[in-house]
ZAGU-705730 format. One record per residue (C-alpha): residue number from 1; residue in one letter; x, y, z. Coordinates in nm, 3 decimals. Layout:
<sites>
NUM a X Y Z
...
</sites>
This chain:
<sites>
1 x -1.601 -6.009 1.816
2 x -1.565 -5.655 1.891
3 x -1.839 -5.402 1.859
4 x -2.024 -5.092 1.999
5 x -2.294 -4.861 1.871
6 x -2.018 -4.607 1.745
7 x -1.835 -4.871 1.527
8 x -1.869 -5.082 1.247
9 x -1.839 -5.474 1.314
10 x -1.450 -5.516 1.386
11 x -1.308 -5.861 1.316
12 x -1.094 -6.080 1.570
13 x -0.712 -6.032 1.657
14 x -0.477 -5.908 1.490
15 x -0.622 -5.595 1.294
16 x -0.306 -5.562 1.078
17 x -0.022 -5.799 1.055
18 x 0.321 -5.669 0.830
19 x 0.541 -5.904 0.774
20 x 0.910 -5.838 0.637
21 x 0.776 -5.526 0.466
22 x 0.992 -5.352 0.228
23 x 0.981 -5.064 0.023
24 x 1.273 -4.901 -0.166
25 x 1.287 -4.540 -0.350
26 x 1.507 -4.505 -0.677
27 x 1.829 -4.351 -0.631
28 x 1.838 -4.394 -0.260
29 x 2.087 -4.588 -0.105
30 x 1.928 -4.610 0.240
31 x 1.535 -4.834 0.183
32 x 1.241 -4.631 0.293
33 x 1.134 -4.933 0.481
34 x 1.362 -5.262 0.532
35 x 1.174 -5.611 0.642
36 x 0.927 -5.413 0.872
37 x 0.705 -5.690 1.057
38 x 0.436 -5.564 1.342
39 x 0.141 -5.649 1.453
40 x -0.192 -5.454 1.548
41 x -0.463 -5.591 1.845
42 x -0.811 -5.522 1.811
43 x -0.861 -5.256 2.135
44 x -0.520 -5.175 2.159
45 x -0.296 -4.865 2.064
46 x 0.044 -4.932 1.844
47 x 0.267 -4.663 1.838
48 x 0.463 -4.627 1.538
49 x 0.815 -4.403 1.685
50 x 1.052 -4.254 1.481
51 x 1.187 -3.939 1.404
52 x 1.129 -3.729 1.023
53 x 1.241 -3.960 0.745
54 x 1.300 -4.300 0.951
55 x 1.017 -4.447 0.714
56 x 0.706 -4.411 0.883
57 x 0.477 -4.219 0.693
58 x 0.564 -4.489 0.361
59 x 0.436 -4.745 0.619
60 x 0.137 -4.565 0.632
61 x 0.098 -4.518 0.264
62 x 0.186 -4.919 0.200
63 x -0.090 -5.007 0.470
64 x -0.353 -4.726 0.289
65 x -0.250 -4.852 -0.093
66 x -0.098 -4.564 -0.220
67 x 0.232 -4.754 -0.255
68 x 0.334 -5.093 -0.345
69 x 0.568 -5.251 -0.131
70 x 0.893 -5.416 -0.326
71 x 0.841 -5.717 -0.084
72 x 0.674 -5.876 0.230
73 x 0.272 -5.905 0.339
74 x 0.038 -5.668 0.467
75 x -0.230 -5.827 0.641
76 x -0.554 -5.612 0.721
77 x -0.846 -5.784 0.894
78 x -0.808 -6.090 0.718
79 x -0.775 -5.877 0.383
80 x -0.455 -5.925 0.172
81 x -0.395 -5.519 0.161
82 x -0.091 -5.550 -0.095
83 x -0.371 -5.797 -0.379
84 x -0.673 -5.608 -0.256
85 x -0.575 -5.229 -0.131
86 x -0.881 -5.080 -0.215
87 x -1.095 -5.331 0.028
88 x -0.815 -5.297 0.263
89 x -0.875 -4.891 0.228
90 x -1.258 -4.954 0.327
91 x -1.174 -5.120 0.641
92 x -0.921 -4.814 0.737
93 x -0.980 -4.448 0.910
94 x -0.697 -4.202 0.881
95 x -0.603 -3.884 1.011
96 x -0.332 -3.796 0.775
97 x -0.029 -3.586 0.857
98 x -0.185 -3.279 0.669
99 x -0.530 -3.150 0.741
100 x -0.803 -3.243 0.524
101 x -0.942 -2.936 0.353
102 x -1.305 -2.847 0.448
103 x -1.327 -2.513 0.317
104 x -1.752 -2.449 0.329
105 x -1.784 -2.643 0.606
106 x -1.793 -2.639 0.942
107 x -1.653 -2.889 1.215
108 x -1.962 -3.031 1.275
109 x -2.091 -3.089 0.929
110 x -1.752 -3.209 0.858
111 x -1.736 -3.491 1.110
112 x -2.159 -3.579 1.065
113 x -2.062 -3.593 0.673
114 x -1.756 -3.819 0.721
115 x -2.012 -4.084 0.924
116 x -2.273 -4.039 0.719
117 x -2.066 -4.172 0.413
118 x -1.897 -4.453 0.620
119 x -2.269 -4.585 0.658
120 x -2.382 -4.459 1.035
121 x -2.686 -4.367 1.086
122 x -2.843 -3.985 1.102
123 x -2.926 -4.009 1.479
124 x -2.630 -4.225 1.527
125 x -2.379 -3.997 1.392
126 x -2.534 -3.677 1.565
127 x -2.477 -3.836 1.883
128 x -2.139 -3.917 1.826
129 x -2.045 -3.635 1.646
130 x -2.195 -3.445 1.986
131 x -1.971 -3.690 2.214
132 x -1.688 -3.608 2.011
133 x -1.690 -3.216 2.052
134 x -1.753 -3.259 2.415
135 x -1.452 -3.438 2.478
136 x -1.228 -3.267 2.299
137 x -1.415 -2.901 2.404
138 x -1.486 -2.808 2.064
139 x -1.797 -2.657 2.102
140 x -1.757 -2.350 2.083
141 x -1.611 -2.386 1.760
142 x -1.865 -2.661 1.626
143 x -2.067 -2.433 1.368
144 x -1.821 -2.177 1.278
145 x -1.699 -2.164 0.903
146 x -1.323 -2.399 0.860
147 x -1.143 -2.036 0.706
148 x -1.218 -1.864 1.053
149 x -1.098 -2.211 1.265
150 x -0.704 -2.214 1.379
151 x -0.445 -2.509 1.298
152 x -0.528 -2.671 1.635
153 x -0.935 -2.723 1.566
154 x -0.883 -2.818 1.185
155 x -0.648 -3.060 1.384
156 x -0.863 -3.189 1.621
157 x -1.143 -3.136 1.349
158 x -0.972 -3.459 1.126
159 x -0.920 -3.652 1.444
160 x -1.281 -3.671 1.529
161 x -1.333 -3.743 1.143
162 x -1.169 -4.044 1.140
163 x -1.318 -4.143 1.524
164 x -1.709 -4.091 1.414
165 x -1.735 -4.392 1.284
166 x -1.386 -4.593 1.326
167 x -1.256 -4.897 1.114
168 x -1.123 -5.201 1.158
169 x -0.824 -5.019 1.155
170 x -0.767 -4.641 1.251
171 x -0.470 -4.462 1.114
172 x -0.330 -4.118 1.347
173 x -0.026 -3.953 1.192
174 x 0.102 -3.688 1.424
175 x -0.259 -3.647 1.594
176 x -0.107 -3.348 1.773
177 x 0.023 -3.144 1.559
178 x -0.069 -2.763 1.608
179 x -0.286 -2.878 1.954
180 x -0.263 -2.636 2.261
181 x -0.131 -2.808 2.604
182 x -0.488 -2.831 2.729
183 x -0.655 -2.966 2.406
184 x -0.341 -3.244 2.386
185 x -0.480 -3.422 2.656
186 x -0.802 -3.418 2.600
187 x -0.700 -3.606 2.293
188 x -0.533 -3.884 2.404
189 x -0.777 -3.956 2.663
190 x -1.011 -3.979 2.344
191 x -0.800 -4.198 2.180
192 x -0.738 -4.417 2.465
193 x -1.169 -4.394 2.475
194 x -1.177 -4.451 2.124
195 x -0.941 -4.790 2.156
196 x -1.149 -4.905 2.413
197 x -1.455 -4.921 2.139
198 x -1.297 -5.224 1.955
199 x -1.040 -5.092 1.669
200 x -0.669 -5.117 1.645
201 x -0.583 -4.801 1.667
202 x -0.185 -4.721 1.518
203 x -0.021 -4.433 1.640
204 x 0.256 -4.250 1.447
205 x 0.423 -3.972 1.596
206 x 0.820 -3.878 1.694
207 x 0.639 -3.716 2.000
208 x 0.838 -3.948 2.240
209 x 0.722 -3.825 2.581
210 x 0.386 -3.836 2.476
211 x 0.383 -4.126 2.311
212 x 0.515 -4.350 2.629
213 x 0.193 -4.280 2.786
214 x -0.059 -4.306 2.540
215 x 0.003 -4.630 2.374
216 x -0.019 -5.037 2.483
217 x 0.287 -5.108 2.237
218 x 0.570 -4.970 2.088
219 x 0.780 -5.007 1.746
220 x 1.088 -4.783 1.718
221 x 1.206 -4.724 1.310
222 x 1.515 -4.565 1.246
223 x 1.610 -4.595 0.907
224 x 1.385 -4.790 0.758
225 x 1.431 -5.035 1.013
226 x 1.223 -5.195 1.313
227 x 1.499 -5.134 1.585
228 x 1.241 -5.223 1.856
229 x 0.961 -5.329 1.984
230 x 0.739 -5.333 2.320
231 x 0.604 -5.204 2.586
232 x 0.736 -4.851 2.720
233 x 0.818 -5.073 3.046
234 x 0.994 -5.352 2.830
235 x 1.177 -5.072 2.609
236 x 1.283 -4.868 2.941
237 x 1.357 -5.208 3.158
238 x 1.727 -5.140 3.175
239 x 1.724 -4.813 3.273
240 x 1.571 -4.906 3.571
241 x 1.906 -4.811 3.774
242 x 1.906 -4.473 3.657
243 x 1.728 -4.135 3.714
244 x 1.748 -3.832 3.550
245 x 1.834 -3.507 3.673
246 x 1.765 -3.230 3.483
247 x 1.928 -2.876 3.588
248 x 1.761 -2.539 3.520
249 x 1.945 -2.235 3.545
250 x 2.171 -1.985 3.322
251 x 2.523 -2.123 3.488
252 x 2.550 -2.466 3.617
253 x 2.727 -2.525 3.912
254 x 2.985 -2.802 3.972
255 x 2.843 -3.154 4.034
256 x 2.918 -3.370 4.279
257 x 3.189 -3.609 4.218
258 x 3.106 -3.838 3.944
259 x 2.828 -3.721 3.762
260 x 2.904 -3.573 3.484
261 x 2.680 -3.385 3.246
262 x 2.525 -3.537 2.919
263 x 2.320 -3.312 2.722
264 x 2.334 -2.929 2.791
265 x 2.107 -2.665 2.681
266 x 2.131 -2.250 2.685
267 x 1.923 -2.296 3.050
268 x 1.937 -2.644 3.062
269 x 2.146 -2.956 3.173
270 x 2.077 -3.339 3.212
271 x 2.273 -3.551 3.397
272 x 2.227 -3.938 3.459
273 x 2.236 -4.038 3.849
274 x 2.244 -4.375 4.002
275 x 1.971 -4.446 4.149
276 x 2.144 -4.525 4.484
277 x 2.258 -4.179 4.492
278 x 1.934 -4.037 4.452
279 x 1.897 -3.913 4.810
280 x 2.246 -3.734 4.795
281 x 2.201 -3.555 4.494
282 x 1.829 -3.388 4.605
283 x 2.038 -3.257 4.884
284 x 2.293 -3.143 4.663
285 x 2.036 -2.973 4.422
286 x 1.860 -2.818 4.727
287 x 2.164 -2.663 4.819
288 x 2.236 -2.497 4.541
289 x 1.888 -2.337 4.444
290 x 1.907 -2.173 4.831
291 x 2.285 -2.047 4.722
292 x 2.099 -1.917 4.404
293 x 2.344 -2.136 4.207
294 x 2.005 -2.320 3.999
295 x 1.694 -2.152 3.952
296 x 1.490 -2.517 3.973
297 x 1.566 -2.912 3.954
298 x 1.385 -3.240 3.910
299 x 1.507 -3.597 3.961
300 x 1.285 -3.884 3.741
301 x 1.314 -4.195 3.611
302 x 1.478 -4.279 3.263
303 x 1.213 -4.198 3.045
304 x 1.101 -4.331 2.721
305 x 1.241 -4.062 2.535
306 x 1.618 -4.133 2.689
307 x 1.559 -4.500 2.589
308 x 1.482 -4.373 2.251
309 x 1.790 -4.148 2.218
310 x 2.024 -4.456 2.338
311 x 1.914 -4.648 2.080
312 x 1.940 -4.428 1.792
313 x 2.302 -4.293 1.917
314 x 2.400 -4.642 1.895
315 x 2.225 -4.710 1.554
316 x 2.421 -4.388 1.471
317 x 2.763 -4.469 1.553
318 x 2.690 -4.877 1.402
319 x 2.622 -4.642 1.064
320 x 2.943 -4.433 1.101
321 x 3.173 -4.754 1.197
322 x 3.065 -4.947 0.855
323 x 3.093 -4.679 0.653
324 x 3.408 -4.613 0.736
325 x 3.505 -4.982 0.735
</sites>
């Protein structure tokens, strides 16, 4: 069974198990969520994808008890969440979406309070409450009154809130919201850290780029609907033939013979290269930034984020074809 000084006793695998969850919203044609099943490891981080409205934050409130689901099972460390959502709640951190208010406080107290009242002890919490500024370079910040803190500490402030002194189950909904660059990284390396501890930690965010390399698993939602599931690696597996080039530069010039490009920007254009003609098209792009035709260039692999955009294009145009049928 999982533990560590920094936790509470976590049970065995799975943390959470949904199963053909559904939740629908008078008046609205489209279900908020539509026979959503997933499953959460103890140890591991689930990323929960999706961009605004494709039914991720009711998943969140279903899982917490604020709603009801119309249908399906929520399963949370052995605890029937849907009959019992208020035991379910005590086995559950969360960093919600929206900053929790700690107007008189300061980080410090904030986080030491928060693991004081999920049980930890004085000393205990200190310490991790220290470890916890540390990584995330909050200190100079710790004591200083929340009204004179930005957006990105209160952020980071409600992350370590819900780390002090983690559940079975910890709950981060758009961690990185209103974090600097620097700060960003520093928090998924503690969430990774904070994984490691024991809990099953789900991630939701519609940060795609970020996402592919901070999480073990992945569920896409578009719609209300899983649309799918895995590893980045499984998700981006047939892509594998492709790279990405990606064109800076006010005026673009022409490509060589066919490529053709896909998504365009005021500065910007992306083009999709075989891999086999990877070699010919650095040359290419090398040429033109010493003719002072592009101003910069990069070749990559298909990312997560253009396995993302595939799939909900095609959800997309599967939408438009049956409505007009």
């Amino acid at each position: 069974m999982p533990h560590s000084r920094n936790s509470v006793p976590l049970p065995r695998d799975p943390v959470l198990r949904i199963e053909q969850l559904t939740k629908r919203y008078r008046g609205k044609h489209v279900p908020a969520n539509a026979e959503v099943s997933l499953t959460a490891h103890a140890g591991q981080v689930l990323g929960v994808l999706g961009h605004n409205g494709a039914g991720k934050t009711t998943l969140v409130n279903q899982i917490t008890g604020l709603l009801k689901p119309d249908s399906g099972s929520i399963s949370l460390a052995g605890v029937d969440a849907v009959a019992h959502p208020a035991r379910a709640r005590e086995l559950v951190s969360v960093q919600a979406q929206a900053n929790v208010p700690i107007t008189g406080l300061t980080p410090r107290a904030a986080i030491e309070l928060v693991g004081r009242i999920r049980g930890g002890r004085a000393a205990e919490i200190r310490r991790r409450t220290g470890e916890l500024l540390e990584a995330l370079d909050l200190g100079p910040w710790a004591d200083t009154p929340a009204q004179k803190i930005s957006g990105g500490v209160a952020r980071l402030t409600a992350f370590c809130m819900a780390a002090v002194r983690p559940g079975a189950l910890v709950i981060l909904d758009e961690p990185t919201n209103d974090v600097d660059p620097a700060r960003r990284r520093l928090l998924w390396s503690a969430i990774r850290a904070m994984a490691t501890q024991g809990p099953a930690v789900l991630l939701v965010t519609h940060n795609v780029r970020e996402a592919e390399h901070a999480v073990d698993e992945l569920v896409i939602l578009d719609r209300g609907a899983v649309r799918a599931a895995g590893t980045p690696a499984q998700l981006t597996a047939h892509l594998r033939t492709q790279l990405l080039l990606t064109l800076d530069g006010s005026t673009s010039p022409a490509l060589p013979p066919g490529l053709h490009a896909e998504r365009t920007g005021p500065a910007q254009t992306s083009v999709t290269v075989p891999s086999a003609r990877g070699a010919e098209v650095v040359a290419w792009a090398h040429a033109a930034v010493d003719r002072g035709e592009l101003e910069r260039f990069a070749l990559t692999p298909a990312s997560l984020e253009d396995a993302y955009l595939e799939l909900v294009a095609e959800e997309t145009a599967d939408s438009h074809r049956e409505n007009a049928a």
